[in-house]
C-alpha positions in Angstrom: 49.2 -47.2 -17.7 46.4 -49.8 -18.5 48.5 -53.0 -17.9 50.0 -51.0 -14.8 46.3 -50.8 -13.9 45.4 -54.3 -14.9 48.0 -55.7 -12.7 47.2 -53.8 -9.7 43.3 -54.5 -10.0 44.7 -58.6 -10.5 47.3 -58.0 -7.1 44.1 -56.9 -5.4 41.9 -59.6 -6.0 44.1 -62.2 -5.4 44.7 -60.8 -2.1 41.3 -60.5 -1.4 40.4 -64.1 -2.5 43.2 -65.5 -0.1 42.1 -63.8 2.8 38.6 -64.9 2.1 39.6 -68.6 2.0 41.3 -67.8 5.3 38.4 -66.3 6.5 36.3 -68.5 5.4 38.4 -71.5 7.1 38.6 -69.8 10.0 42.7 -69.7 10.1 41.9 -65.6 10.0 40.5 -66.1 13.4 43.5 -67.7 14.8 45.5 -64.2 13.9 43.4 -61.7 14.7 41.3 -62.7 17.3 42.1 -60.7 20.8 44.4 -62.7 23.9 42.3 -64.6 25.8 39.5 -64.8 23.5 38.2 -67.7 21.1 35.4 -67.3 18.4 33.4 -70.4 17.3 33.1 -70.5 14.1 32.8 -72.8 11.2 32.5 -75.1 13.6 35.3 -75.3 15.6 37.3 -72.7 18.0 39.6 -70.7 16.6 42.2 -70.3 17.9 41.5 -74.1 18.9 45.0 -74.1 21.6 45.8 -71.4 23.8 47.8 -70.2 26.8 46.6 -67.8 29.2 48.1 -66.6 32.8 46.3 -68.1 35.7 43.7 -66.3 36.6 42.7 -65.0 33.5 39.6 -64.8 32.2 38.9 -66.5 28.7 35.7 -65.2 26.3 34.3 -67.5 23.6 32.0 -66.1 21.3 29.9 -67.9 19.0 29.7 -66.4 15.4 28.0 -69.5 13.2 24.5 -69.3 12.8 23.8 -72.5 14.1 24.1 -72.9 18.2 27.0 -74.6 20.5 27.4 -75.5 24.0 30.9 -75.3 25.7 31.8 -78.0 27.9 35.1 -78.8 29.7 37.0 -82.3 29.5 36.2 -84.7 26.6 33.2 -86.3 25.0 33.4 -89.3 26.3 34.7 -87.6 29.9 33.0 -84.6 30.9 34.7 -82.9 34.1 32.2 -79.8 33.7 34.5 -77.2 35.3 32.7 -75.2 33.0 29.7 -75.5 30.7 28.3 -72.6 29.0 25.0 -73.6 28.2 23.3 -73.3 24.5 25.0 -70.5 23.0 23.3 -68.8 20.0 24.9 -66.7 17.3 26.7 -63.6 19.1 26.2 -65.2 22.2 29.4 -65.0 24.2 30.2 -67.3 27.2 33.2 -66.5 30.0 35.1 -68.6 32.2 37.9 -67.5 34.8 40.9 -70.2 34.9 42.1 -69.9 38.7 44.3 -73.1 38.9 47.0 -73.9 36.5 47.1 -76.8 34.4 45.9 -78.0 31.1 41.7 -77.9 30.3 40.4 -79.4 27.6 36.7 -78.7 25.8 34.6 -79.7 22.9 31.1 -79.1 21.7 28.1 -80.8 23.3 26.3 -80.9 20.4 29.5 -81.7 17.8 31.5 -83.5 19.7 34.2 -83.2 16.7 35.2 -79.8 17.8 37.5 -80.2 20.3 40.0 -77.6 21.8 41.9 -76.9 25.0 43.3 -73.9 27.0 47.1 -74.3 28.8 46.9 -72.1 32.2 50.3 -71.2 33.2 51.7 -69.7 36.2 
């Protein structure tokens, strides 16, 4: 019964310390985080690609402690389709996608976060 026990407690914590590292990398994010939605985190969007339907509306919400603006296109070519401003932790930011077609983004302040959003018909 011990080593039965002993086992078990082992399973558990090895299960917990893998979803923490995938927590903690933000690839937990990419699973469980609602359609249409993206959470910044980390620094960088998780899930950093998705598709939506046109007309959908997408929801970023920013869950590091440190803030993050949202701005469309790339950092060296801004188109700002959308721009969400200085987002704080918890802050959330929405944007409609009316037009299909492929829309890239990145982080004003870290540029190195980059992601895009695929709007299909």
């Amino acid at each position: 019964m011990k080593k039965t026990l002993e086992i078990s407690v082992g399973i558990c914590a090895a299960t917990g310390l893998v979803l923490v590292g995938l927590w903690w990398n933000g690839i937990l994010y990419d699973w469980i985080t609602p359609p249409n939605n993206v959470i910044i985190w980390s620094y960088g969007f998780h899930p950093p690609d998705i598709a939506v339907k046109k007309g959908s509306t997408v929801i970023w919400e920013n869950l590091d402690p440190v803030p993050h603006k949202i701005q469309s296109g790339k950092p060296e070519n801004s188109t700002k389709l959308f721009e969400s401003g200085l987002m704080y932790e918890r802050d959330k930011f929405q944007h409609t996608f009316n037009d299909v077609g492929t829309y890239e983004y990145y982080c004003v302040p870290h540029p190195l976060m980059k992601a895009r959003i695929v709007v299909l018909p």
